[in-house]
N, C-alpha and C positions, 0 to 999 in steps of 0.2 A: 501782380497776380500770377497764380502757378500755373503753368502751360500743361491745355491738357486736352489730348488729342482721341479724336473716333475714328478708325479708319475702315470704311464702309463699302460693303458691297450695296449696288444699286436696285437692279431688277430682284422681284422679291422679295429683298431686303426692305428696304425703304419705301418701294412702291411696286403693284403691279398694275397690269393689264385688265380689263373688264371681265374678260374671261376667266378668270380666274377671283372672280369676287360673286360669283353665284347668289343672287340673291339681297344684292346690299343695294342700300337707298343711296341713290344718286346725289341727293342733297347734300349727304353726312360727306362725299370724297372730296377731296382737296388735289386739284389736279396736276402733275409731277412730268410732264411730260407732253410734247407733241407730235405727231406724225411730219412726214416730209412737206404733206399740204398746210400742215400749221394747225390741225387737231386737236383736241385733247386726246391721248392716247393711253397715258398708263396712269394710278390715279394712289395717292395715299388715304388708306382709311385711317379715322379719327386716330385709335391707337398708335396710328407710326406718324401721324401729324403732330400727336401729345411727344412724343421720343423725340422729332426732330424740336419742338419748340423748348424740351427742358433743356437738351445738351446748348443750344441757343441761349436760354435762361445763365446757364451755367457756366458761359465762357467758354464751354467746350469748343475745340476746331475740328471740325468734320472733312475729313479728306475720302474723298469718292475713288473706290477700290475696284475696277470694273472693267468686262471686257468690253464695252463700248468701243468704238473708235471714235475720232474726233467729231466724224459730224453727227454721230448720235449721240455724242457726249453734250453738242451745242442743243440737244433739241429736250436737254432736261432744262425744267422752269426754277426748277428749287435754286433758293442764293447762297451757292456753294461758292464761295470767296477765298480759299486756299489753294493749297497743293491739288491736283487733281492728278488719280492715277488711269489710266486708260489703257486698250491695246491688251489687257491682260497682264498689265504691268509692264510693256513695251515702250509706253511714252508715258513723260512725265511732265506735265504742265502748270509752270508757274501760275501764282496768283496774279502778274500782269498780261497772260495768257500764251506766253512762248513756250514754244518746248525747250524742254532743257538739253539741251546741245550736247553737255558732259555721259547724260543717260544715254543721248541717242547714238553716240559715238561706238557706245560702250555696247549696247546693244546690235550697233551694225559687227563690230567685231564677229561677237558670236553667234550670230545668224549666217554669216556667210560659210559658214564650217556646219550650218547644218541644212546647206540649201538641195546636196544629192540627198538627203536621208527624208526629206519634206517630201520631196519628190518623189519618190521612191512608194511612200507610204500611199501619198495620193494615187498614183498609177495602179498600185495593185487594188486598189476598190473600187474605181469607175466602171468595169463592169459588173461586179456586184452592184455597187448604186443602180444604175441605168434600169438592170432586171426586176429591182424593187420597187421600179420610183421615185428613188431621192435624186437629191441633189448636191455636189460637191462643190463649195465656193472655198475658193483659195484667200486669204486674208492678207493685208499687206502691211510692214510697219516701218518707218524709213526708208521705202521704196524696195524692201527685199520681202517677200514671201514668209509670213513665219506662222501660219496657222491656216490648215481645213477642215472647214464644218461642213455637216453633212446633215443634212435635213429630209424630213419626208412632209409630205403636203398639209397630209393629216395628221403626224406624230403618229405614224403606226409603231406602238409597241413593239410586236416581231419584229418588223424589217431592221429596225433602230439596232434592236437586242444581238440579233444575228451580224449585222456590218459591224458593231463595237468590239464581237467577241473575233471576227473574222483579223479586225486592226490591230488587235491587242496579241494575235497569233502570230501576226507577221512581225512586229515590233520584236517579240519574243524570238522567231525564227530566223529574222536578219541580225540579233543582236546590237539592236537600233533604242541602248539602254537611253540615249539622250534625247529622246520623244515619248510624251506621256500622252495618254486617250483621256478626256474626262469629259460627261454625258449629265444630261439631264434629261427629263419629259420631253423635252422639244427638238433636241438635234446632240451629235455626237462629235468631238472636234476632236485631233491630232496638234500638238504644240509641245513646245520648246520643257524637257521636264525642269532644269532648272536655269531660268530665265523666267520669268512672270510676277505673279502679284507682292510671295513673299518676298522675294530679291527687292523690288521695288520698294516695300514698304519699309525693309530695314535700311537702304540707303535714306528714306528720305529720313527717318529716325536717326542716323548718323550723323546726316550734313546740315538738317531744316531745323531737328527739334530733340536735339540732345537735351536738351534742358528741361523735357516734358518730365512731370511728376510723373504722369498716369497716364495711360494708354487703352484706348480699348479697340477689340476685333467683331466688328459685326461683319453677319454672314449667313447666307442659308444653303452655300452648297457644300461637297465635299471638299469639290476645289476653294473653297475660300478658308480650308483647314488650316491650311499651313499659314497662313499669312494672318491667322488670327490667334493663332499659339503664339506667334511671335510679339502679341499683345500681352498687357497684363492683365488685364478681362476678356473673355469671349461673349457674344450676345447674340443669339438665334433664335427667328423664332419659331414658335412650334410646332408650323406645319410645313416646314422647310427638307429639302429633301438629307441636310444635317443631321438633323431630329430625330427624322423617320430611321435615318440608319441606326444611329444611336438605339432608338427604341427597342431593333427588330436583333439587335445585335445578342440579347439574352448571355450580355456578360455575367461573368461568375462573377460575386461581392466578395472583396479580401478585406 
């Protein structure tokens, strides 16, 4: 049979949160996740329960593309039985559940060449945060440092808006080309530009599954661009903040 791979972003993608399903009947969700106390907490509706059961149908292998870390990687229910990618593409986890040693080496390499510029980044926004409200959490991935997210309680818009363009000033002004900013609704993060999902998902396509026919990239943020071009399908859906840009972009037709 032809090998033939999904490799998926999670949150969003495949399932979300209650808060973000306004209005939908509890009965129809099939639940994808649990909180620290053992919860249900994030929930797929029928539609992305029908995707996950056809690529299943179909032999397809679904590899989880995500920034998760590991112990929020453990607290999804779905029987993801492959490769798992996590960290933002920082850890790589066999299907008998070890990290792959080979990634994690490779990853400490180039992490410790960006542990002043990490730093750096975060220092100059803590007190901007602090005046706003948020909050800075440092991320950790083989024991070194390699991402901070910044959140506000409520997701205030402005403050969000204003810290992201203030990070992306300094990135610009220290000439700190080797950290990217990428944002959603909910929190604004500082990481590795290139170290993450795509790096990740073309080693495991090199070493795991050269021999895949077909490929597909699901995805619903920007940052899941790159790592699903690197796909031979992309698949988003359409009220993803992907979409929205796409939409709002009022590209010319050639």
């Amino acid at each position: 049979m032809s090998t033939i791979v999904a490799f998926a972003d999670l949150d969003d993608t495949l399932f979300q949160t209650l808060r973000k399903l306004p209005g939908a009947d509890p009965r129809t969700l099939t639940p994808a996740t649990v909180n620290t106390q053992g919860e249900a907490h994030s929930f797929c509706t029928p539609t992305q329960a029908e995707l996950l059961r056809l690529l299943a149908c179909g032999g397809v292998t679904v590899i989880p593309v995500t920034g998760r870390d590991l112990a929020a990687m453990a607290r999804v229910t779905l029987p993801f039985s492959s490769w798992r990618i996590v960290d933002h593409g920082l850890t790589l986890i066999a299907p008998d559940g070890a990290v792959d040693a080979e990634w994690a080496a490779h990853v400490r390499a180039h992490l410790h060449d960006l542990q002043d510029a990490l730093a750096a980044a975060t220092a100059h926004l803590e007190a901007h945060a602090a005046r706003l409200g948020c909050r800075l959490t440092r991320h950790h991935a083989h024991q070194l440092p390699f991402m901070t997210v910044l959140k506000h309680p409520e997701a205030h818009a402005g403050a969000l808006e204003e810290l992201q363009l203030r990070w992306e000033g300094f990135l610009v002004d220290q000439n700190l080309a080797d950290l990217q900013i990428i944002a959603n609704a909910n929190n604004v993060s500082v990481l590795p530009r290139s170290l993450g999902k795509l790096e990740a998902v073309q080693h495991l396509r090199q070493r795991q599954f050269s021999d895949a026919v077909l490929t597909f990239g699901l995805g619903d943020s920007l940052s899941d661009l790159a790592f699903m071009s690197a796909c031979d399908f992309a698949v988003t859906p359409p009220r993803g903040q992907l979409l929205r840009a796409v939409n709002a972009a009022r590209l010319p037709q050639r």
